[in-house]
C-alpha positions in Angstrom: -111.3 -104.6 -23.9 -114.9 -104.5 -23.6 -115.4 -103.7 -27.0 -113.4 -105.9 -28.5 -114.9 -109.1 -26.2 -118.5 -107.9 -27.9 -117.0 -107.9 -31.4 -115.7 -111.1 -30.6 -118.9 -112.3 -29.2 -121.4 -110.9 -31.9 -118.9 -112.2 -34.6 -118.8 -115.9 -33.1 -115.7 -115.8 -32.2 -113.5 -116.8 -29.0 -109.7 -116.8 -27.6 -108.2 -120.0 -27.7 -104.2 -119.9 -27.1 -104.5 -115.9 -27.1 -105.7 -116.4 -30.8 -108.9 -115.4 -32.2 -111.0 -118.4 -32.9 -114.4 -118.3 -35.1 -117.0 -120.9 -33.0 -120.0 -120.0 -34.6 -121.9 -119.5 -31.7 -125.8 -117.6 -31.9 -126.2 -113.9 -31.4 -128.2 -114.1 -28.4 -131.9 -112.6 -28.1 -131.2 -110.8 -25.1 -128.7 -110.7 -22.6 -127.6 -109.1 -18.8 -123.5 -110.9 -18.5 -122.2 -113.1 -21.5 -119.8 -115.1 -20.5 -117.1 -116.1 -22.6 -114.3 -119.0 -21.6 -110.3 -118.6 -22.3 -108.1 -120.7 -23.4 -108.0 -122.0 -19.3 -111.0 -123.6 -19.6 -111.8 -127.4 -19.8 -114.3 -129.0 -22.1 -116.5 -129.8 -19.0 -116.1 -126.3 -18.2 -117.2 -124.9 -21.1 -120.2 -127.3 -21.6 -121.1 -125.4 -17.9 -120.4 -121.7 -18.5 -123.8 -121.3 -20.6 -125.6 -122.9 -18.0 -124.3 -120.9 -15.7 -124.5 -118.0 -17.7 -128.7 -119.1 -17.9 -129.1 -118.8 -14.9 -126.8 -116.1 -14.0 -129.4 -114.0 -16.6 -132.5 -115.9 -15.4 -131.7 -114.4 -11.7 -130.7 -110.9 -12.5 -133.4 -110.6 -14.9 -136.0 -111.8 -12.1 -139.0 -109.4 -10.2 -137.6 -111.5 -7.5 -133.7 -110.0 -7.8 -134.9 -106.2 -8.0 -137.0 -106.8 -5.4 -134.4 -108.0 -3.4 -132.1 -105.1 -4.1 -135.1 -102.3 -3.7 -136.5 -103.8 -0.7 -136.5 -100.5 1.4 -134.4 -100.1 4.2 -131.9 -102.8 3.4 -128.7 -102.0 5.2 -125.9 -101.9 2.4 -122.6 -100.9 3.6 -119.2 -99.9 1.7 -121.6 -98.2 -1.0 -120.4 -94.4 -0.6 -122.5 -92.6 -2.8 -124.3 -95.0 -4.5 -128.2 -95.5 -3.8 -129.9 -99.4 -3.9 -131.1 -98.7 -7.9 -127.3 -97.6 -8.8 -126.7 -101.0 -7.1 -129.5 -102.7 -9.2 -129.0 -100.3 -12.2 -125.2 -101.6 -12.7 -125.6 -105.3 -12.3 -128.9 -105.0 -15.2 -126.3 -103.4 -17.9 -125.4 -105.8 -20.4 -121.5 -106.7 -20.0 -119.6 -109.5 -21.5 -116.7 -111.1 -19.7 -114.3 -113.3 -20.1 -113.7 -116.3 -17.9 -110.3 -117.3 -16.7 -110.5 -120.6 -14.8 -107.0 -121.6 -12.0 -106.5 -123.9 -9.8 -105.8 -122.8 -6.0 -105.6 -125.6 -3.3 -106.9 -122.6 -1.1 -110.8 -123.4 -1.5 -111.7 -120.3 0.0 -110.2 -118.4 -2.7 -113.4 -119.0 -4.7 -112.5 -116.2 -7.4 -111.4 -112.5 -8.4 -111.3 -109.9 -10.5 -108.7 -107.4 -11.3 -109.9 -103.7 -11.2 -110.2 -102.3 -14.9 -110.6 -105.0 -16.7 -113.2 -107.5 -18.2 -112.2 -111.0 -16.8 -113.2 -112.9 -13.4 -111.3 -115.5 -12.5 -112.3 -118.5 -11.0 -111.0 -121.2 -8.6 -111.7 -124.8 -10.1 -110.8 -126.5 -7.2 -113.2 -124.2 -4.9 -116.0 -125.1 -7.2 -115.2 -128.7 -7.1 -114.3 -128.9 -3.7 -117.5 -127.2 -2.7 -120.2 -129.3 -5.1 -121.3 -126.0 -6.0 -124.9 -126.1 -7.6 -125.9 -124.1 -10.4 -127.3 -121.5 -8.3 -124.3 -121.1 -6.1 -121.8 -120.9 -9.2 -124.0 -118.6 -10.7 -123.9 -116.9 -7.4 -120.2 -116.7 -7.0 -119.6 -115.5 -11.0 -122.8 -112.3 -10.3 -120.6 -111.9 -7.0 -117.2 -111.4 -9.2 -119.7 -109.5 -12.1 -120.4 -106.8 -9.5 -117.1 -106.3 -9.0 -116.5 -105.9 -12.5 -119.4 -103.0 -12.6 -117.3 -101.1 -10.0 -119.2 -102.3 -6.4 -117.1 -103.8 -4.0 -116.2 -104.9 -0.3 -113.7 -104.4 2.5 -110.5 -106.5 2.0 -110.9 -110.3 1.5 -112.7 -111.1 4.7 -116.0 -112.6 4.8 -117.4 -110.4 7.8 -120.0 -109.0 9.6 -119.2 -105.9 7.6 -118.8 -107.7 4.5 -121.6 -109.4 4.7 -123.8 -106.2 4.2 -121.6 -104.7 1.0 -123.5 -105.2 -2.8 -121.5 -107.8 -4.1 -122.2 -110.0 -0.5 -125.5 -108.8 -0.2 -126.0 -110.2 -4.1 -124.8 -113.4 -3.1 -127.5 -113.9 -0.8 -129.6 -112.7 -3.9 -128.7 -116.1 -5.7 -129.3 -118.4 -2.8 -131.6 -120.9 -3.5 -135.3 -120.5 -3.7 -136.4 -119.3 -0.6 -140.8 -118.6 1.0 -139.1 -115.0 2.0 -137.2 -113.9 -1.2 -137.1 -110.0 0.1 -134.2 -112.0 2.5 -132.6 -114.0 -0.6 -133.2 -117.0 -2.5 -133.9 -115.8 -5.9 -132.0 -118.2 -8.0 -134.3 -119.8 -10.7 
């Protein structure tokens, strides 16, 4: 699936309808996540994906984000054998993913991703409901990346536990701009 999302990508191409659609879009120079919208998504939804794509890159590419994630003796729970650079070493390989936008009335249900495969989805109400900023949409998509790259947390709780796992502990990564960044507030 991977492979055939890059071919798609480098090739200008999308899925509209489940049908292969050329869009002429630019090879980019460089990229951490490419993010690439399904047929779900809106206009005004895909007029937003690059920019959150921008500064989805911007962040992870950031002294600020490794920092973060290297600062020594961060607590990380829910990592088994992993170390803080797998952690950092995972979220910097280049991926592409597709998008799948749904609506939930459930705004805490601000997205998922299915074990396996490619795609996050993401809860258009939650990001209405919530005004999400840049930053914080960005924050909730590297959230869903990292799950995508194999880190995750304990059920669908938002806990004291939780809070500490890699794909929390990367949310507070992409909080806004922050004097103490070694605590969060990375986003760009």
């Amino acid at each position: 699936m991977t492979r055939l999302l890059a071919l798609l990508f480098l090739t200008g191409c999308v899925i509209n309808n489940h049908k292969i659609v050329q869009q002429g879009l630019k090879i980019p120079d460089k990229k951490i996540v490419t993010l690439v919208c399904d047929e779900s998504c809106t206009d005004s939804e895909r007029e937003r994906l690059p920019l959150i794509e921008k500064k989805l890159n911007a962040t992870l590419a950031s002294k600020c984000f490794s920092d973060f994630v290297m600062t020594p003796n961060r607590p990380w729970n829910h990592l088994g054998e992993l170390k803080p650079i797998d952690v950092l070493d995972r979220m910097l390989t280049p991926q592409i993913l597709l998008v799948s936008y749904f609506y939930s009335p459930f705004w805490q249900l601000e997205g998922y991703e299915v074990a396996g495969q490619a795609v996050v989805h993401i809860n258009r109400h939650a990001v209405a409901y919530q005004k999400m900023s840049l930053c914080t949409e960005a924050s909730l998509m590297a959230h869903e990346v990292s799950h995508a790259k194999g880190l995750d947390h304990r059920g669908n709780v938002h806990d004291d536990f939780n809070d500490l796992t890699a794909p929390y502990q990367i949310n507070h990564a992409f909080e806004e701009r922050a004097k103490d960044y070694l605590n969060g507030g990375c986003c760009l």
